[in-house]
C-alpha positions, 0 to 999 in steps of 0.5 A: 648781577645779571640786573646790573649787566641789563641795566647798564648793557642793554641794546635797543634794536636799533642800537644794535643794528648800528653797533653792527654797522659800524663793526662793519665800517671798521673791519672794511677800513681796517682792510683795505690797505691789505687789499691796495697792497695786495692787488693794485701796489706796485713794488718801486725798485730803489735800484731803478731809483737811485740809477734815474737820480745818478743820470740827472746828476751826470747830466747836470755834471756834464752840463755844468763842465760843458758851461765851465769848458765853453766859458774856457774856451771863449776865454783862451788866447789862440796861438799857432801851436804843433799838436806833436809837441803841446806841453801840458799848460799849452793845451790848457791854455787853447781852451781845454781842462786839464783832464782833456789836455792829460788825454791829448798829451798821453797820447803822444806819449804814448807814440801817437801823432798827428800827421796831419791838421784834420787828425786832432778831430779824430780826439774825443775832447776835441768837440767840432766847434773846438776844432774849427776854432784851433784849425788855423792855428794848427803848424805840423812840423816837417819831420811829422807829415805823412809827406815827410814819412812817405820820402824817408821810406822812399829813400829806404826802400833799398834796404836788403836785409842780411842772410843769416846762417842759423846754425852757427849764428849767435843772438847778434847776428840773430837780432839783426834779422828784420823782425827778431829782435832780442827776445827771438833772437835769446829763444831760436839760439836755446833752441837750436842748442837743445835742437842741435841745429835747424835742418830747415828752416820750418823748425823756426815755428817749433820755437816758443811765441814764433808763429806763421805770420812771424815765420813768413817775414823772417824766412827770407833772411835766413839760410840752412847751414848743414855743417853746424848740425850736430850729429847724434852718434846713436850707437854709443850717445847716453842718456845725458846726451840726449836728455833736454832734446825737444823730440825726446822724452825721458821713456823714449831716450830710455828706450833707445838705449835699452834697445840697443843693449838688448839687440846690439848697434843700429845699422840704419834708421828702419832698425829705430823704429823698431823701437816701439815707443818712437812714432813715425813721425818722432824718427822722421824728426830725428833721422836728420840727426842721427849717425850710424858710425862711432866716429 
């Protein structure tokens, strides 16, 4: 056997040292893509990838619509038209997509105006060689120039507004304040029924959404009616009575009450704040409000 494995697997020096080399040659060529990898390959993001081809696709988009639109455009008939009063197809047919007339259109709708030419140029699909291309086309009306505006407000800046008494004042006479409206007017009546009546006018802010900016253009138009305050009789008023009032919780009233059962009538407002449970500030609140007979 051994004889067998000379014969047939035998190496000369110079075979080996070629067998040598070549184990050599294959284990480097074997290497080197873990060596490119590992030292010279940078990672390619897919993200990074598929963002660059999404911009050159919007941008052969938008080149392909702004050829489309330009082509439009050049075949539109230019008639006079009003910016305030353009139907859907009057738009298309200046020369705009029927995307871009949706948007000129809704805004409208929506309570916009052009009170002036120059206005349509402030529209982001009005391009500026559009514009100077519809300019003298453009015919405002009237009703909607900033001229005819400024002598409707001229011929109205006499209005006086209404004084309204807001204690007896029902959710009409509310609404006719300038600024209320009938959301307001619905809040400050259930308001002043739970309140029992405005001693001054600052209550106002105590109501639910009336801020200080609110509060300053309504003030003016309303008045302090002391006769439709409604008196708390404190020496005989229960818990019912004062159950829902905004400055009262439900252990206060309890207290209030408890109080005067354990100690007999109030005779003035220093004998309330006795009562532990009322801060200060809650009685100077209440004492408006409060009466000391039983009548």
């Amino acid at each position: 056997m051994r004889k067998w494995l000379n014969i047939y697997f035998s190496f000369t020096k110079r075979e080996y040292n070629g067998l040598v080399v070549m184990v050599v040659i294959i284990i480097i060529m074997t290497a080197i893509p873990y060596i490119y990898e590992r030292f010279f390959y940078e990672p390619v993001d897919l993200n990074e990838q598929r963002l660059a081809i999404r911009k050159l696709e919007l941008v052969a988009i938008e080149k392909k619509r702004w050829k489309h639109n330009r082509k439009i455009a050049k075949e539109a008939k230019l008639f006079s038209f009003d910016p305030n009063h353009n139907t859907l197809q009057q738009w298309q047919a200046l020369g705009f997509s029927a995307r871009q007339a949706e948007v000129l259109l809704r805004y409208v709708e929506k309570g916009g105006k052009f009170r002036k030419k120059e206005d349509l140029q402030k529209m982001y699909p009005v391009s500026a060689e559009m514009y100077s291309r519809l300019a003298p086309y453009i015919h405002i009306q009237p009703a909607d120039t900033i001229a005819y505006i400024n002598k409707y407000k001229a011929a109205h800046a006499e209005f006086k507004p209404v004084i309204v008494a807001l204690n007896t004042a029902d959710t009409i006479a509310l609404d006719a304040i300038k600024g209320v409206g009938p959301a307001f007017a619905r809040r400050i009546f259930k308001y002043r029924e739970r309140l029992g009546g405005f001693y001054k006018k600052e209550q106002l802010l105590e109501v639910f959404g009336l801020d200080s900016a609110k509060y300053n253009e309504i003030k003016d138009q309303v008045t302090i009616d002391w006769d439709g305050l409604r008196k708390i009789y404190i020496n005989r008023v229960e818990f019912a009575d004062l159950k829902g009032h905004p400055y009262l919780n439900f252990k206060q009233i309890n207290a209030i009450i408890q109080f005067r059962k354990q100690h007999g009538n109030y005779g003035n407002i220093a004998e309330l704040k006795k009562v532990a449970i009322l801060s200060a500030g809650t009685v100077e609140k209440l004492a408006p409000y409060i009466s000391f007979d039983h009548d």
